[in-house]
Phi, psi and omega in degrees: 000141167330100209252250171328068182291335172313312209259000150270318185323251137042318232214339137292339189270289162329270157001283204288352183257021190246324191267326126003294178286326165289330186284334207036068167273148192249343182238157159247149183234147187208113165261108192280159177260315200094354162289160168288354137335286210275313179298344148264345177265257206335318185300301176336300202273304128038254147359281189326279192328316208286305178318316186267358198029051179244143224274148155240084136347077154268173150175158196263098181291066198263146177221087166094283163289023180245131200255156201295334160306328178281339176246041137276314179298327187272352202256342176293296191292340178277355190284311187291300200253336189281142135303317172216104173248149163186135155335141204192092184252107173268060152293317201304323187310295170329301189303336181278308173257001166287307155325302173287342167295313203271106171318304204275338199353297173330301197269346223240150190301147198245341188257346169311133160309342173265337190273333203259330141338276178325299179299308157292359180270341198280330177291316181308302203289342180287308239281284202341297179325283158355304187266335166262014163238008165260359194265322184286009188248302227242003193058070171229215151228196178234122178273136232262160155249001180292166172224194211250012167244343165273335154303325201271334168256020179063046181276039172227155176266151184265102196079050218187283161270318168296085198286206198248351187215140199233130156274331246223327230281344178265340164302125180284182218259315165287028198232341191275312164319302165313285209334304188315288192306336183274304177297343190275350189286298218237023183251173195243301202289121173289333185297305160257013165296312180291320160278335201273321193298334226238329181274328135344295152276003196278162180280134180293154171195159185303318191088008173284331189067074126266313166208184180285358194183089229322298191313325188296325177274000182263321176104014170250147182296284260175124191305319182326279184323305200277329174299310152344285213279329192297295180321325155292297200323287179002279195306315222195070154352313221276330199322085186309323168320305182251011174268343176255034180270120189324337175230046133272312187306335174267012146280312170315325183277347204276321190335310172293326193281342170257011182246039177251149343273125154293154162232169187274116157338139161305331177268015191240031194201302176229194163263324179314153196263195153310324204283000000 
């Protein structure tokens, strides 16, 4: 785990203001949630942005199932940390176009638990569309909010979340937290010590109204617990205490998502080189 957050914060901020500059991208794009993912990468980003005079794009993208709390909070943080933020609500869009996506639409229980994934994978993949055509409007990118415990159990939608620059994505989800409690600790501006602190306590959640709470669908007391047991699995495959335990099996199971797109190795196909 992180011993030094000053000098990771310091060493992520360098990173993203080197590759900023080598790119010469004029925008950063951020879809807040109001979760703390998104709400430390706006903090993270903030700064870089300010320095470089390059714009941070947020907004808050809601669809349909997202609660009021969660879109006030995203609405702190995109205020605080955004250059140009706004509301954006595609429910009507989802509502419009979700019979046609959904082959079964018609037939199928609205309240299954398989269906409602499925509904939620579809929102991810709109709120994204959204978000690469404001990055491709203003020559920017969009930047990812995952952290590396939600990669390892494949707790993201595919072409869904995943943006083009990741600050989060090798930091475990309690590694996401301190940094943050570290940044609320040692900042001057109360406006943002106070969106980074509210987010900080809010209950994690996708914002799809897939369950009530990230853990219900992972299957844990507490990111503490689920950051634990993956790190022994790491260390000791073999580990029985934790290998059949529900979230190392939604890592395994997960596997294809961080192999996407697989291709068929070239030597698995000829003998032949490129050439």
């Amino acid at each position: 785990m992180i011993q030094n957050y000053k000098a990771a914060i310091d060493n992520i901020q360098n990173e993203l203001k080197q590759y900023l500059i080598n790119s010469k991208l004029k925008s950063l794009i951020l879809g807040v949630s109001g979760g703390i993912d998104s709400a430390l990468t706006a903090a993270l980003a903030h700064p870089v942005c300010d320095k470089l005079g390059v714009t941070l794009f947020c907004r808050s993208i809601t669809i349909s199932t997202n609660k009021p709390d969660e879109i006030l909070r995203a609405k702190q943080v995109g205020e605080t940390f955004g250059h140009d933020f706004k509301e954006v609500d595609l429910s009507d869009t989802f509502e419009k176009i979700i019979p046609d996506i959904v082959e079964d639409f018609d037939i199928t229980d609205k309240e299954d638990f398989g269906f409602k994934i499925r509904q939620g994978n579809v929102k991810a993949r709109v709120r994204m569309m959204y978000l690469y055509e404001l990055a491709a409007k203003h020559k920017g990118m969009v930047l990812s909010t995952d952290n590396y415990t939600e990669l390892l159990l494949g707790f993201w939608t595919l072409h869904g979340d995943v943006g083009d620059y990741g600050m989060l994505q090798n930091i475990w989800k309690t590694e996401v937290y301190a940094m943050s409690e570290y940044l609320v600790m040692n900042t001057e501006d109360p406006k943002m010590s106070i969106a980074l602190d509210e987010c900080i306590d809010a209950v994690p959640t996708d914002g799809l109204g897939i369950t009530n709470s990230d853990l219900d669908q992972i299957g844990a007391s507490s990111y503490q617990e689920v950051d634990e047991i993956l790190i022994e699995y790491l260390k000791n495959p073999n580990n029985e205490d934790v290998l059949n335990h529900k979230v190392v099996q939604r890592k395994i199971a997960s596997e294809f998502k961080r192999n996407n797109p697989f291709n068929i190795p070239r030597e698995k196909i000829t003998d032949l080189d490129y050439f």
